[in-house]
C-alpha positions, 0 to 999 in steps of 0.5 A: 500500500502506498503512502499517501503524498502529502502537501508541505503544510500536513508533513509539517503538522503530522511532525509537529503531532509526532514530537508532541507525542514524543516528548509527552511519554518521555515526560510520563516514562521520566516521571515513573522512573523519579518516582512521581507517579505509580506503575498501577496509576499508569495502568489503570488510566492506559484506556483514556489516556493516549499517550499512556495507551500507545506506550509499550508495557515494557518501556513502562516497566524499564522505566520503574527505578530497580527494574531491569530488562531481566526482571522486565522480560521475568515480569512479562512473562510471568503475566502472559504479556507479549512484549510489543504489547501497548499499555491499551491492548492489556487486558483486565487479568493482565494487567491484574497479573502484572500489577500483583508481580510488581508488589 
């Protein structure tokens, strides 16, 4: 499938919306790692929140102070979550399994 041609006005606007996206989750992942926000508290509002629902669990996870890309994989594993999965695409028992792994 070909992409569509775009004039110079909407390339502009679609780079503009991709950075903003950018620098929205790496704000969200960097206030997870300093601790100001909770993995769960993520978790549970990855269905409305876009940002959070497009972020990949795994770079959630990477992003909790003292977890690593072992015990990450360890975690994802344990809770039967593949991991390409998207913060949106868990399901209410994964999410659950993950949750009750990380306490």
């Amino acid at each position: 499938m070909a992409l569509p041609t775009l004039t110079p006005e909407q390339r502009a606007e679609a780079l503009a919306k991709a950075a903003e996206a950018r620098k929205a989750r790496s704000e969200l992942l960097a206030s997870i790692k300093a601790g100001k926000t909770t993995i769960d508290k993520v978790l549970a509002k990855a269905k409305e929140d876009k940002t959070i629902g497009k972020t990949k669990v795994k770079q959630l996870l990477m992003a909790v102070p003292g977890l690593g890309a072992v015990k990450v994989a360890s975690l994802l594993e344990k809770a039967g979550i593949d991991a390409e999965r998207r913060a949106a695409g868990l399901g209410d028992r994964q999410r659950g399994a993950l949750i009750d792994a990380l306490k």
